[in-house]
C-alpha positions as CSV (number, residue, x, y, z in Angstrom):
1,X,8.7,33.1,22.2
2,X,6.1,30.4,21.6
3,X,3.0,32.6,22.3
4,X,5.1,35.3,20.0
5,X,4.6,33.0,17.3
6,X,1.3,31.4,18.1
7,X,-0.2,35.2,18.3
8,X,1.3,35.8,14.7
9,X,-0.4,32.6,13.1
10,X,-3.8,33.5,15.0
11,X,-4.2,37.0,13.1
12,X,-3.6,35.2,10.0
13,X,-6.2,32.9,10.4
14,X,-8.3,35.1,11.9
15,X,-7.9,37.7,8.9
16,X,-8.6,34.8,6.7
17,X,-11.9,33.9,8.5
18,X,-12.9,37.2,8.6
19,X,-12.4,37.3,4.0
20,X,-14.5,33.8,4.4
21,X,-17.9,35.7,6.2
22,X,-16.6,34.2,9.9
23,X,-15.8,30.8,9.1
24,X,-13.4,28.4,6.8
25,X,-13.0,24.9,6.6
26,X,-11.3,22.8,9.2
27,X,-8.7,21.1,6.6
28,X,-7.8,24.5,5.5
29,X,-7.3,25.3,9.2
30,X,-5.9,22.4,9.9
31,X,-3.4,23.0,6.6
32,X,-2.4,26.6,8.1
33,X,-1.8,25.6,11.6
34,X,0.4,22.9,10.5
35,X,2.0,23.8,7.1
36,X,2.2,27.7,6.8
37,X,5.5,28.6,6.0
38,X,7.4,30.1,8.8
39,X,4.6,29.6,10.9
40,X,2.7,26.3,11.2
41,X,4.0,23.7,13.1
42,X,6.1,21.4,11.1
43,X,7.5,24.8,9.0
44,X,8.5,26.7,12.3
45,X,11.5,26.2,14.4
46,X,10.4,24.1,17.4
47,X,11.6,20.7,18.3
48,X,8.9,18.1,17.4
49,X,10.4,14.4,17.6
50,X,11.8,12.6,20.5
51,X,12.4,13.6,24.2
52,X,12.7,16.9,24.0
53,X,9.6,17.1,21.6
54,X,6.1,16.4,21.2
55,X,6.1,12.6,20.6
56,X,7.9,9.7,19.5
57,X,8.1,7.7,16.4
58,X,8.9,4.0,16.0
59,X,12.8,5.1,14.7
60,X,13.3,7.1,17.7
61,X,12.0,4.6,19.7
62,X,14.6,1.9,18.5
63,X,17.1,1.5,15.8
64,X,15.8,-1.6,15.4
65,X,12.5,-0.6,13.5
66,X,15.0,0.8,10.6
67,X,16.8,-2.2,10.7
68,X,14.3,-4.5,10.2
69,X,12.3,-2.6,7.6
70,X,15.8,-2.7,5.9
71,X,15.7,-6.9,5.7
72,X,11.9,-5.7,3.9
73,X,13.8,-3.4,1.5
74,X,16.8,-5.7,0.7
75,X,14.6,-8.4,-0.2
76,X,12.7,-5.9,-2.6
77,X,16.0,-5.5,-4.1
78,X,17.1,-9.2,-4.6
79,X,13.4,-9.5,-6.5
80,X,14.0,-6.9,-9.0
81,X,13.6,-3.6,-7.7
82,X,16.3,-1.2,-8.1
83,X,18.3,0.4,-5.0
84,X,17.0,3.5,-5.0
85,X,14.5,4.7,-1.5
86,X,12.9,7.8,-1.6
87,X,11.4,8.9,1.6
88,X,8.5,11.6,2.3
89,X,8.4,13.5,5.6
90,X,12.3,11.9,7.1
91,X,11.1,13.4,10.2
92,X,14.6,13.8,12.5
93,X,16.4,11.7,10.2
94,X,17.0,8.7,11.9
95,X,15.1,6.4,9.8
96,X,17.5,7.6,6.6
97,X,20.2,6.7,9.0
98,X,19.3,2.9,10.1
99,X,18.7,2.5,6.5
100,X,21.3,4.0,4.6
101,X,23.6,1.7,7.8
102,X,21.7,-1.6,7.1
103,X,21.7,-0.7,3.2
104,X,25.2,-0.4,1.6
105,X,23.5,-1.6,-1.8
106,X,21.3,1.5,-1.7
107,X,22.3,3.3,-5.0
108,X,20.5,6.9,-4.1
109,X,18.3,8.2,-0.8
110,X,16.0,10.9,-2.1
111,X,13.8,13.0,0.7
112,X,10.5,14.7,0.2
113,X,10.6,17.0,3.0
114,X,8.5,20.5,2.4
115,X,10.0,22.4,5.6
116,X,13.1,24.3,5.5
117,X,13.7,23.6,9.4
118,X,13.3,20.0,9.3
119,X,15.3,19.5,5.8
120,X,17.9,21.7,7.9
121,X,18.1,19.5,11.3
122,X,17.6,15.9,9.2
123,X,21.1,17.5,7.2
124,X,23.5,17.8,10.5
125,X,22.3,14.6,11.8
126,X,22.8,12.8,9.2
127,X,26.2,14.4,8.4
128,X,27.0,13.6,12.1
129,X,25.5,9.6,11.7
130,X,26.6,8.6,8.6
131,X,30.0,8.0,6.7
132,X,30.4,10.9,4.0
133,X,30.3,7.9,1.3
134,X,26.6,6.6,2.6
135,X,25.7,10.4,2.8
136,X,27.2,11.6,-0.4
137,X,24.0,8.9,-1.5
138,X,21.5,11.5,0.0
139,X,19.3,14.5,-1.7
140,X,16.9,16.5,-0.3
141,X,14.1,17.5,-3.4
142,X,11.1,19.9,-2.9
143,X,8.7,18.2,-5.1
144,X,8.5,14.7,-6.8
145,X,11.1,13.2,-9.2
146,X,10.5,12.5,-12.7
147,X,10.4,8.3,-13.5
148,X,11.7,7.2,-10.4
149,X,12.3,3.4,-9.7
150,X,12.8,2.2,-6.1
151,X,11.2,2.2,-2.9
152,X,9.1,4.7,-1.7
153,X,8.8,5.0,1.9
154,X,6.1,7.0,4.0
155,X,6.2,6.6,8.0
156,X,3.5,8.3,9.7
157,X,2.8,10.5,7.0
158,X,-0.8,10.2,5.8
159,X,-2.1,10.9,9.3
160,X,-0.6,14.1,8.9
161,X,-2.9,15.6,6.2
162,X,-5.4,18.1,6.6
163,X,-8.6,16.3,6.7
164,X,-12.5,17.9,6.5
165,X,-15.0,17.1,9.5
166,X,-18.3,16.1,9.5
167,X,-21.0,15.8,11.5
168,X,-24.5,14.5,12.0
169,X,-27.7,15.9,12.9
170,X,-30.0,14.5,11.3
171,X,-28.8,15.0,8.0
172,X,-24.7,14.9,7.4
173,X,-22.8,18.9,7.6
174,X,-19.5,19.7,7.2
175,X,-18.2,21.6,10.3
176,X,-15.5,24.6,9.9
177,X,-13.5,26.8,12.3
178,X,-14.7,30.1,13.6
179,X,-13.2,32.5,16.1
180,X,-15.1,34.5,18.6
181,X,-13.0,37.4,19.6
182,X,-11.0,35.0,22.5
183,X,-10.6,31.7,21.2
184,X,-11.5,29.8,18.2
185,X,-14.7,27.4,17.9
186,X,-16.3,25.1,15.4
187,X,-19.0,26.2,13.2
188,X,-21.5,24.8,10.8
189,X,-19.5,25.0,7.7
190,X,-21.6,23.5,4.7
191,X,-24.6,21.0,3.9
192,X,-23.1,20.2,1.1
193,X,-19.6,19.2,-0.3
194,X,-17.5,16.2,-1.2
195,X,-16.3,15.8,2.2
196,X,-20.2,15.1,3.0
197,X,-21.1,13.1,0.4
198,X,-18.3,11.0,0.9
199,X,-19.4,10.2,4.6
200,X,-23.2,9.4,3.1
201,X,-21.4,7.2,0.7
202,X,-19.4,5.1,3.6
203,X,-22.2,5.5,5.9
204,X,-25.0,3.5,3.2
205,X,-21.9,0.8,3.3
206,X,-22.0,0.2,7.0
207,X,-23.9,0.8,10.1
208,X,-26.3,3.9,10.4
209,X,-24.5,6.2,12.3
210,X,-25.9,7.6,15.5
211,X,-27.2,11.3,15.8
212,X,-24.9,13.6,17.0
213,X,-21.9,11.7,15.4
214,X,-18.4,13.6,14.8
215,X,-16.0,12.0,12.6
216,X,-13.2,12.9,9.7
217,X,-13.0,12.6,6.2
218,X,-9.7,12.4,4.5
219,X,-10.0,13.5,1.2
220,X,-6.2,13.9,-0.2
221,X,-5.6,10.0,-1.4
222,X,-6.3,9.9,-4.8
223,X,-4.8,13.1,-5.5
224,X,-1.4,12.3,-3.5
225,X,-1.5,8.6,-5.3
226,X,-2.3,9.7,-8.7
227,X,0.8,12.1,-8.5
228,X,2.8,9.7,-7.1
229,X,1.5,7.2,-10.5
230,X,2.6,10.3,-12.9
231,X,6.1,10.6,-11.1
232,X,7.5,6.7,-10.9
233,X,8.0,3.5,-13.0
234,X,8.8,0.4,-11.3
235,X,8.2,1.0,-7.8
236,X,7.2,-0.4,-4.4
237,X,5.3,1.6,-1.9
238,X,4.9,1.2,1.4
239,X,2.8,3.2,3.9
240,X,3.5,2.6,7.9
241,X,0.8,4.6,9.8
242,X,-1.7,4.1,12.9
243,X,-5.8,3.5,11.0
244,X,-8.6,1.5,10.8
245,X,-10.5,-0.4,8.4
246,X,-13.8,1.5,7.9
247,X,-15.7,-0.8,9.7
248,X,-13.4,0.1,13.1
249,X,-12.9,3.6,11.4
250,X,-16.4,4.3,11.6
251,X,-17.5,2.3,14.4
252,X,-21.1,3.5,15.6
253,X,-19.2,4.2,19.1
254,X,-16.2,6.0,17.7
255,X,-18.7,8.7,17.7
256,X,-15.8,11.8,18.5
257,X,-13.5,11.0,15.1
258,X,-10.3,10.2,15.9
259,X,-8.2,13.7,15.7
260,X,-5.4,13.4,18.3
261,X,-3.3,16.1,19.0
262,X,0.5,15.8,20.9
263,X,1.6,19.0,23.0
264,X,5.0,17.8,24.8
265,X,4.3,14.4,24.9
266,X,0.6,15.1,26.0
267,X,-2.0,13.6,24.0
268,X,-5.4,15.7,23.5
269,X,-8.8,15.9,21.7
270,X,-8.9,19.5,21.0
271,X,-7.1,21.0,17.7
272,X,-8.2,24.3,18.2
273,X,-5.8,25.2,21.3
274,X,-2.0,25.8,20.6
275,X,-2.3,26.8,16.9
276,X,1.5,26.2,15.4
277,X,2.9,25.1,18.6
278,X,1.0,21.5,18.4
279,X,0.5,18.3,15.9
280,X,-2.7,17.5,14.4
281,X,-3.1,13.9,13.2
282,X,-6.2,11.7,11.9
283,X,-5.9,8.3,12.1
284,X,-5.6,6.7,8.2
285,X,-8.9,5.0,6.4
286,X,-7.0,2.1,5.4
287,X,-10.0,0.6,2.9
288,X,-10.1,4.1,1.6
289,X,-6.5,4.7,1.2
290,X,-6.6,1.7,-1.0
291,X,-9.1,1.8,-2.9
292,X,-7.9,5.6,-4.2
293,X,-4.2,3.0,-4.7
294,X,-6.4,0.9,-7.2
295,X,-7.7,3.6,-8.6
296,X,-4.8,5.4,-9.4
297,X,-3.2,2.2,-11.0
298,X,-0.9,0.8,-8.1
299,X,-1.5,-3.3,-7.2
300,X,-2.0,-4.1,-3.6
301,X,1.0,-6.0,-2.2
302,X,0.2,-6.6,1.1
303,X,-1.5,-5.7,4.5
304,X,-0.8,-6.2,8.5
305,X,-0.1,-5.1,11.6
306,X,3.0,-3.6,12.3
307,X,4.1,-6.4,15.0
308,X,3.4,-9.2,12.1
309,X,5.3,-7.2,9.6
310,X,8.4,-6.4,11.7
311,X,8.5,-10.3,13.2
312,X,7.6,-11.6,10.3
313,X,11.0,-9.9,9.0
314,X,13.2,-11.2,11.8
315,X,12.8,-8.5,14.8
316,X,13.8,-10.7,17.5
317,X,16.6,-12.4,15.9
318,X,18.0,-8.4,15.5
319,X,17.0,-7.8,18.8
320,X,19.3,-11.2,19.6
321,X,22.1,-10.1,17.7
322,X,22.3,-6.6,19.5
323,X,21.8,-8.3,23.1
324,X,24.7,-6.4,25.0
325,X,25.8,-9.8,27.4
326,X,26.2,-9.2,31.1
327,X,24.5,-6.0,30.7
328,X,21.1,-6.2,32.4
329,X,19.8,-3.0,32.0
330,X,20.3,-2.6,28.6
331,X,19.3,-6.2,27.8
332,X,15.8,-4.3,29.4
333,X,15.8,-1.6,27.4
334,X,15.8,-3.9,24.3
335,X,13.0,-6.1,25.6
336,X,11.4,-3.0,26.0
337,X,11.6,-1.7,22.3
338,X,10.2,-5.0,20.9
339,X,7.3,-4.7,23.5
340,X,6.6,-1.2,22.1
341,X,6.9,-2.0,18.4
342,X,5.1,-5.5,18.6
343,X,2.6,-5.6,21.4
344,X,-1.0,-5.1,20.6
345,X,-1.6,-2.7,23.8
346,X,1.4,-0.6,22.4
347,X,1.9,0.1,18.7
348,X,1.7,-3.5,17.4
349,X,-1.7,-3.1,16.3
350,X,-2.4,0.4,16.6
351,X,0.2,1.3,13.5
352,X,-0.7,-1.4,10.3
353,X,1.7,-2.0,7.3
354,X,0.4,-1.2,3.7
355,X,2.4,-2.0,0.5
356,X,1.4,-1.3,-3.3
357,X,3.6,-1.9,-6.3
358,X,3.5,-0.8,-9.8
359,X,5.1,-2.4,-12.8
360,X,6.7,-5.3,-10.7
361,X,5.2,-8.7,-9.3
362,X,7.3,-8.9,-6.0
363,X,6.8,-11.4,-2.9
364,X,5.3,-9.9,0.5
365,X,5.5,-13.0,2.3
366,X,5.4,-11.1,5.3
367,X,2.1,-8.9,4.6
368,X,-1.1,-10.5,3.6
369,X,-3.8,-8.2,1.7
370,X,-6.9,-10.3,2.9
371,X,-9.9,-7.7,4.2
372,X,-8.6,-4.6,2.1
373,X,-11.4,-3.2,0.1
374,X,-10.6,-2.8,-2.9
């Protein structure tokens, strides 16, 4: 069945390179093989979070992670900002449902979610995890609403967008995807386009980068922010994702990008293997990401790691409070989530915290902004 529907979405993209002269871009590739109706991988049918998926997330890893994020969003609320959350991308669900559990003051829960299969499994669990009066607060919308005022949360969403690569030899190219008769391959793609000239512009801002030099360009920001500006009044964002700073982004040894691709719970390099039946992510260009936020007309809030932001909002005295006595093995199993959230060698560091706000002046005393450009 999988290499049914693998086989279906390689003729489309190979018709489609074959209408381009043999080769298109790899965000549009990247765009097909993940968001093609019916076909790509979040749009298709296949089991993609937890154990019986491709990887795991920080809410399937631990109730606690919604829990805590909750303390964030009820102090939003007691500053001003009204209980409404809309979420992009809920994934299984189950950060909707340690939220909507921790948040009885929540007003209306509004998800963003583009597939049919997803907005499909996130309805049955929640129906299954939450009382019909928390769920009667949910709706599922196709596009963004009109004035909204609230939260808005995305968790591990940026590193899902379809992203250009370049290259250097010599002189900066944009590489695309080709396809040999067997397999696909990357191909010289253009000399010239944004994607390039935005690497030349980051690259005159750091350290030369070295010859033969592979990275990503993320190019979808400003356009994402500024609709986000057009569609809300008084709102707080906030961002959870794995990135860099461009300095680390772009490190003169990161010289292979940072595309990571999960096949059941194996991480790889290659996104040209598995097309629909694997996730393609990029790593987030934090500086970037916020200087598109400025841009657009959002304030910075605040910026850290995602181990400061969830202690700094009273992890372990959750993690206390939930401490089954006399039960030793689950009393391990909860040292272990807070390892795997918090620890630098884990997803402490790896996954960073970004809030902006617009037409309020709230407290992050948990986040500091200090380093952002921007």
């Amino acid at each position: 069945m999988e290499i049914e529907h693998s086989n279906r979405l390689i003729d489309c993209l190979v018709a489609e390179i074959e209408q381009q002269a043999g080769v298109i871009s790899f965000r549009e590739y990247m765009d097909q093989v993940l968001y093609r109706p019916g076909l790509g991988y979040y749009s298709a049918g296949k089991t993609k979070f937890g154990g019986a998926g491709d990887f795991i997330t920080a809410p399937e890893i631990s109730d606690l992670f919604g829990q805590t994020l909750a303390k964030q969003c009820e102090s939003f609320f007691q500053q001003g900002c009204a209980p409404n959350i809309l979420e992009f991308g809920a994934g299984s669900g189950r950060l909707c449902a340690q939220l909507l559990s921790s948040l009885p003051e929540t007003e209306s829960y509004c998800i963003i979610e583009l597939s049919a299969d997803l907005r499909q499994r996130q309805e049955e669990f929640l129906q299954q995890q939450l009382p019909q009066e928390r769920y009667d607060k949910l709706t599922w919308l196709d596009e963004l609403p009109l004035g909204f005022d609230g939260i808005v949360l995305a968790n591990e969403v940026l590193d899902a967008m379809p992203v250009h690569v370049v290259s250097k030899h010599q002189q900066w190219q944009e590489l695309g995807v080709g396809f040999d008769g067997r397999r696909f391959h990357w191909r010289h793609y253009a000399d010239s386009s944004d994607a390039v000239s935005t690497i030349q512009k980051i690259e005159s801002e750091l350290e030369p980068m070295p010859e033969g030099y592979c990275t990503e360009v993320n190019l979808n920001y400003k356009p994402w922010l500024r609709a986000l500006q057009a569609s809300t009044q008084q709102v707080v964002i906030m961002m959870i994702d794995y990135g860099y700073q461009q300095a680390q982004y772009y490190h003169p040894e990161r010289r292979e990008g940072t595309l990571i691709c999960h096949y059941r719970h194996r991480a790889h390099p290659d996104p040209l293997v598995y097309p629909g039946l694997q996730d393609i992510t990029a790593f987030v260009d934090f500086d970037a990401f916020s200087v598109a936020a400025i841009d657009s007309g959002f304030k910075i809030g605040g910026f850290s790691t995602q181990g400061h932001f969830l202690l700094a909002n009273g992890l372990l005295d959750l993690a206390a409070q939930t401490d089954p006595q006399g039960d030793t093995l689950a009393q391990l199993d909860i040292a272990q989530q807070v390892k795997t959230l918090t620890l630098p060698t884990e997803m402490g560091e790896k996954f960073k915290v970004l809030c902006l706000q617009k037409n309020l002046s709230l407290d992050f005393p948990a986040l500091a902004s200090a380093g952002l450009h921007g």
